[in-house]
C-alpha positions as CSV (number, residue, x, y, z in Angstrom):
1,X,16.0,81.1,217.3
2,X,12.7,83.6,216.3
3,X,14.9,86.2,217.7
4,X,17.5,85.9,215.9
5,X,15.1,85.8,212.6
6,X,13.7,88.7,213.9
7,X,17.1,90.4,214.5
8,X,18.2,89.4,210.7
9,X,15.4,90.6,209.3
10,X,15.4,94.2,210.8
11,X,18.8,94.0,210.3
12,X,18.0,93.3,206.6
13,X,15.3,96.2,206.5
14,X,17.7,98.5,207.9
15,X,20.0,98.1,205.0
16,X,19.8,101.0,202.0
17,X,18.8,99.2,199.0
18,X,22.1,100.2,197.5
19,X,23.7,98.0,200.1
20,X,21.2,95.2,199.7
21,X,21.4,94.9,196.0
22,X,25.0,94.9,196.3
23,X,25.0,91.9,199.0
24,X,22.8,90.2,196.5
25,X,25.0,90.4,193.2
26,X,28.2,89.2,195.3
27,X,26.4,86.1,196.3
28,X,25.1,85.7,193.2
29,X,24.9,82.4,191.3
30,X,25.6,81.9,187.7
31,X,26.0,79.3,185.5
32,X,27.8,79.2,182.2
33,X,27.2,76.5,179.8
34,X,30.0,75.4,176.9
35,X,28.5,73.9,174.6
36,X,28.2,76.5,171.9
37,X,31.2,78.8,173.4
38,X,33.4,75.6,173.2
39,X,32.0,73.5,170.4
40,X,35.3,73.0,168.3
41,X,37.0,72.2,171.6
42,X,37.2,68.0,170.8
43,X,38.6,65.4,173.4
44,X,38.8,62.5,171.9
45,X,35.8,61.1,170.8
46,X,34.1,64.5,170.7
47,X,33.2,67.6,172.3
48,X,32.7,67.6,176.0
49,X,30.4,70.4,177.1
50,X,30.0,71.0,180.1
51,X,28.0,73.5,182.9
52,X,30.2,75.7,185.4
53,X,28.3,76.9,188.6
54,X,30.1,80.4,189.6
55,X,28.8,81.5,193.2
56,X,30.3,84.7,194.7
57,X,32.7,84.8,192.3
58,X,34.3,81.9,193.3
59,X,33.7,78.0,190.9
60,X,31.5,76.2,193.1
61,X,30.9,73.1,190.5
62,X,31.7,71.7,187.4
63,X,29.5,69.4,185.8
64,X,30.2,67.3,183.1
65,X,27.6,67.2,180.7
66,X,26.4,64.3,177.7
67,X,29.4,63.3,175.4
68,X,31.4,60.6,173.5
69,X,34.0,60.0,175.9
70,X,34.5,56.9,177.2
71,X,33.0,56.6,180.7
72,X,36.4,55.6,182.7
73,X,38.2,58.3,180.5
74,X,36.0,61.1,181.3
75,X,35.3,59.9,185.1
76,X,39.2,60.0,185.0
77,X,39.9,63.2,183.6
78,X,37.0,64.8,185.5
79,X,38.1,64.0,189.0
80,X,41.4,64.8,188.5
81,X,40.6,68.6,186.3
82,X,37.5,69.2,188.2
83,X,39.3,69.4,191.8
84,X,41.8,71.4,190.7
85,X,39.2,74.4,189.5
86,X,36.6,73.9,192.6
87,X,36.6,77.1,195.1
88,X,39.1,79.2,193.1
89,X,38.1,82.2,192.1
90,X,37.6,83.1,188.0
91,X,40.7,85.2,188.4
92,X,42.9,82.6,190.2
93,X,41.1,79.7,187.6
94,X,42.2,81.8,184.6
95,X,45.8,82.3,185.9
96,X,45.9,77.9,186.9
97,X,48.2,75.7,184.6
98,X,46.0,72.4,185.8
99,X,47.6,68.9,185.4
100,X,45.8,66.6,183.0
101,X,45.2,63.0,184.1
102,X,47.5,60.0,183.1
103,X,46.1,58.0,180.3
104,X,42.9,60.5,179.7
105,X,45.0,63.6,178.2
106,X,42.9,64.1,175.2
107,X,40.0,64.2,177.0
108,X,41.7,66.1,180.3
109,X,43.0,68.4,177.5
110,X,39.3,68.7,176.2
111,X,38.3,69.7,179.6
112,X,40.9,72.4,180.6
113,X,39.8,74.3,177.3
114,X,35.8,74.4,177.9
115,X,36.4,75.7,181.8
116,X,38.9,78.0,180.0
117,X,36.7,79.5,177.7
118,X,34.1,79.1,180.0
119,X,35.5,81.3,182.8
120,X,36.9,84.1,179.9
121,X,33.0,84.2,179.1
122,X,31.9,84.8,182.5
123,X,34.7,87.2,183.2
124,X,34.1,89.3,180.1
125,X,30.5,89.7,181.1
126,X,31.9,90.7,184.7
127,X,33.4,93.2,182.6
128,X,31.0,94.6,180.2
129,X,28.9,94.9,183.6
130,X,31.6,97.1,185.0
131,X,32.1,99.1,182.0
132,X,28.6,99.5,181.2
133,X,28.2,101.0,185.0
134,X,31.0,103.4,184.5
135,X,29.6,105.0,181.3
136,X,26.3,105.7,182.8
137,X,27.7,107.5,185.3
138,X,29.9,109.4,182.8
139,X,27.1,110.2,180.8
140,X,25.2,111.2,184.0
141,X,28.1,114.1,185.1
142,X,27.9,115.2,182.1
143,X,24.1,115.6,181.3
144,X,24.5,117.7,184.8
């Protein structure tokens, strides 16, 4: 088992920073919040913020966060929405038509709309990132 550390670890070492940085960012972790990006998105007693964990690209959990709802409507709506998002990529999660649960649509509804906006959020930063990258290195061929 120490050899194997060892063995990562030069591995690791052996990487150009370029590389490493790279391996980093793709495993990244982020986590977008939609309480103020979604705040005139209303269920039905209210808004329904909520935190979405993005790991590698890919929605690694959803978290419901304080609201209105009521408890068996938003447990509901949350187990059946929630699922249906959970290991998709934001790309495939942006192109999903989810199902809303039976006798909690308002609040299912509610739901679908913050991981929506959510997950445009998140993807337009991807691409500001992108596009902000590409310009230096514009600038860069051109200062040369």
């Amino acid at each position: 088992m120490t050899l194997m550390a060892v063995a990562a670890i030069a591995m690791t070492a052996a990487m150009p920073l370029q590389a490493r940085k790279k391996a980093a960012t793709k495993n990244a972790t982020k986590v977008v919040y939609t309480g103020e990006i979604a705040k005139k998105v209303i269920g039905y007693n209210g808004t329904t913020p909520l935190n979405i964990t993005i790991t590698g690209g890919r929605i690694t959990k959803i978290e419901a966060l304080p609201n209105q709802e009521g408890p068996s409507y938003m447990q509901r709506a949350t187990k059946k929405v929630f699922a249906q998002y959970e290991g998709l990529t934001v790309a495939e999660a942006l192109k999903l038509k989810p199902d809303v649960a039976t006798g909690a649509t308002y609040t299912s509804e509610a739901l679908i709309k913050n991981i929506q906006m959510g997950l445009q959020q998140a993807n337009t930063s991807k691409s500001e990132k992108k596009a902000s990258k590409a310009g230096k290195k514009a600038s860069k061929k051109r200062k040369r």
